[in-house]
C-alpha positions in Angstrom: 8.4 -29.6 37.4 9.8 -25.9 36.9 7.8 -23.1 37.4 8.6 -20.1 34.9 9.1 -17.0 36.4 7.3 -14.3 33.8 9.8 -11.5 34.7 12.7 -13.8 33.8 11.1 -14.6 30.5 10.2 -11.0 29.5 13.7 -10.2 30.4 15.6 -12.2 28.4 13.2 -12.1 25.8 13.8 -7.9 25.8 17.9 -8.6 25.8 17.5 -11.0 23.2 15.7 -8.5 21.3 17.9 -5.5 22.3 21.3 -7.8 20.9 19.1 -8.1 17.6 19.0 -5.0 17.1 22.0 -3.1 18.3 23.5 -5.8 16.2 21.2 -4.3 13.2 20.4 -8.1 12.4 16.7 -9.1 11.8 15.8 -12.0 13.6 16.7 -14.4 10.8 20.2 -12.8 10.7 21.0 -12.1 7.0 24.4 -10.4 6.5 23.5 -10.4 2.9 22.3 -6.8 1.3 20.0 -8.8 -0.9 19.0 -11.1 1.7 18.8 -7.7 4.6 16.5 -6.4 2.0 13.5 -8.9 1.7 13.7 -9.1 5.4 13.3 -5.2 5.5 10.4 -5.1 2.7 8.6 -7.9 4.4 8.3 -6.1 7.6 8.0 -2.8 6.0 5.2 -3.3 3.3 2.8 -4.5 5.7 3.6 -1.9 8.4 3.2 1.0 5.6 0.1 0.1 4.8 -1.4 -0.1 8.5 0.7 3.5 8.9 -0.7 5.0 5.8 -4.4 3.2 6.8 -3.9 5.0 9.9 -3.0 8.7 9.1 -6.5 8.4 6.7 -9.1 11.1 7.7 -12.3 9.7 5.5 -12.3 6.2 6.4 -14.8 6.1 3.0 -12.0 5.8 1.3 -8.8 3.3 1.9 -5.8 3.6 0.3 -6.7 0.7 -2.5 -10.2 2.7 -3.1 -7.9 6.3 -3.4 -5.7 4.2 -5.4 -8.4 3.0 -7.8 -10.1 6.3 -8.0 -6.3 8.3 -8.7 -6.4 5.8 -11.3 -9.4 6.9 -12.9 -8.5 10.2 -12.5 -5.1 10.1 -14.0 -5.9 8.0 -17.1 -10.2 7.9 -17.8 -12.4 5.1 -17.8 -10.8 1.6 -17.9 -11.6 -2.1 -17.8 -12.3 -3.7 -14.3 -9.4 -6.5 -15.3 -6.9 -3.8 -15.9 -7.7 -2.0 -12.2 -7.3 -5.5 -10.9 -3.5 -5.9 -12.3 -2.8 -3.0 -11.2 -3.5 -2.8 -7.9 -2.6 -6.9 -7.6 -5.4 -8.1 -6.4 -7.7 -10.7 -7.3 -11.0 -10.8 -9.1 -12.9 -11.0 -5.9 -11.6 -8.3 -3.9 -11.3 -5.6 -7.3 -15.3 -6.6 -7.7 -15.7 -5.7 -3.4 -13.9 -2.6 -4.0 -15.8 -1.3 -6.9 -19.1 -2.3 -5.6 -18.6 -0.2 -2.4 -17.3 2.3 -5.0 -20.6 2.2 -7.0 -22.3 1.6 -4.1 -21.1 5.1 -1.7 -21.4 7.1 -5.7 -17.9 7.7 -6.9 -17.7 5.1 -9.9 -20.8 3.7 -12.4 -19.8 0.6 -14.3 -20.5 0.9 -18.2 -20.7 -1.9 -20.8 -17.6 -2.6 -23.1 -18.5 -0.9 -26.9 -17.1 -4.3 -28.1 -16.3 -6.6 -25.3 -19.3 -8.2 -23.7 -17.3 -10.1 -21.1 -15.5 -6.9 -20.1 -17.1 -4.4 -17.9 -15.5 -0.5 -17.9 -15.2 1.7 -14.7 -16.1 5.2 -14.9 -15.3 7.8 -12.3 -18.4 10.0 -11.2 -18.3 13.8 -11.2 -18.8 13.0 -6.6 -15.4 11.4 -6.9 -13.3 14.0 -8.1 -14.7 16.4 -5.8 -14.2 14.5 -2.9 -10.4 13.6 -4.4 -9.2 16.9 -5.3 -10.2 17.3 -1.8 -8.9 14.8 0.4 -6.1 12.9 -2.0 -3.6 15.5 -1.7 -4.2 15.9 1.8 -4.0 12.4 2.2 -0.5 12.4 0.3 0.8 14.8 2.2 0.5 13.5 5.4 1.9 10.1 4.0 4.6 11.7 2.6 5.6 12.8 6.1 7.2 9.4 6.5 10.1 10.9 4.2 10.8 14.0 6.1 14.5 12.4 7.5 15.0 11.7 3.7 16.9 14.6 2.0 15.8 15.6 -1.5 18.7 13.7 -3.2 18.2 10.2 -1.1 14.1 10.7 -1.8 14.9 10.8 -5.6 17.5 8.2 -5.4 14.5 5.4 -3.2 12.1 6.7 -6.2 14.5 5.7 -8.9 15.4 2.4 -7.1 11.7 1.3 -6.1 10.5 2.2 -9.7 13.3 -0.3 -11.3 12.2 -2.9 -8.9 8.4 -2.2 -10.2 9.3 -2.6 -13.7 11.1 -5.6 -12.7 8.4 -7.3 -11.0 5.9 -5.7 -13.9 8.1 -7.7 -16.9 
C-alpha cells in the first residue's frame, strides 16, 4: 500500500495549476473564443456576484433587493410576475424578496385595478431615501472592478453584454 505524501500532492497539484494558467487555458482547455468565453462567464458570473455581495455596506439590502427597488425607482409600480422575469428568478424566491421588502418597509403590495390574480409592487417613500442614499454609493464601489478598463474598452463590454442580453431576452 502507498502512502501519499501531502506535500507531493499539493505540489503537483500547484504546477499543474501554474501550466494552466501561464498556458491561459481553463481547466477544460477550450482554444475556441466561443467556447474560452462560457468557461470565462461561468466562473465569472458567480464570482461577481459574491464580489459585488461583498463590497455591500447595508447588508438590508442585496444586490437582487437594490435591483428590485432600482427597478421601482426607474419605471413606477409594476406587477410581481414582471420583477420576477426580470431579475430571472422564480416565483418563490421574487415572493421571499418582496416579503422581506414589505416586511423591513421599502415596498407595499397593491391589488391589480383589473387583474385579480396579479398583485402590483409599489415602492415606499423609506426606499428611496435609503436608495438615493446608498445605491450610488453602492455602484460606485462596484464600478471599481472597471478601473483597468479604459473609457473606450468600458463602452465597447457595455455594447457587447447588452447584445448578448437582448439575445438571451428574444
Amino acid at each position: 500500500m502507498m502512502i501519499l505524501d501531502m506535500r507531493t500532492i499539493k505540489e503537483n497539484t500547484k504546477s499543474k495549476q501554474k501550466v494552466n494558467t501561464e498556458s491561459g487555458c481553463h481547466p477544460c482547455g477550450s482554444k475556441s473564443p466561443r467556447l474560452r468565453l462560457v468557461e470565462l462567464l461561468w466562473s465569472f458570473a458567480p464570482a461577481f456576484q459574491r464580489w459585488s455581495e461583498s463590497v455591500m455596506t447595508d447588508k438590508r439590502l442585496s444586490p437582487q433587493r437594490l435591483r428590485i427597488l432600482g427597478s421601482l425607482h426607474d419605471r413606477g409600480p409594476r406587477i410581481m410576475s414582471d420583477l420576477k422575469e426580470e431579475l430571472g428568478v422564480t416565483a418563490t424566491n421574487i415572493t421571499a424578496l418582496i416579503d422581506s421588502l414589505e416586511k423591513d418597509g421599502f415596498v407595499v403590495r397593491r391589488e391589480h385595478p383589473t387583474d385579480r390574480r396579479a398583485t402590483i409592487i409599489e415602492l415606499l417613500p423609506k426606499a428611496k431615501n435609503e436608495m438615493s442614499l446608498g445605491c450610488t454609493a453602492y455602484k460606485d464601489r462596484v464600478a471599481d472592478l472597471f478601473s483597468d478598463l479604459s473609457e473606450s474598452e468600458c463602452k465597447e463590454l457595455a455594447k457587447t453584454l447588452e447584445k448578448l442580453w437582448n439575445r438571451l431576452q428574444s
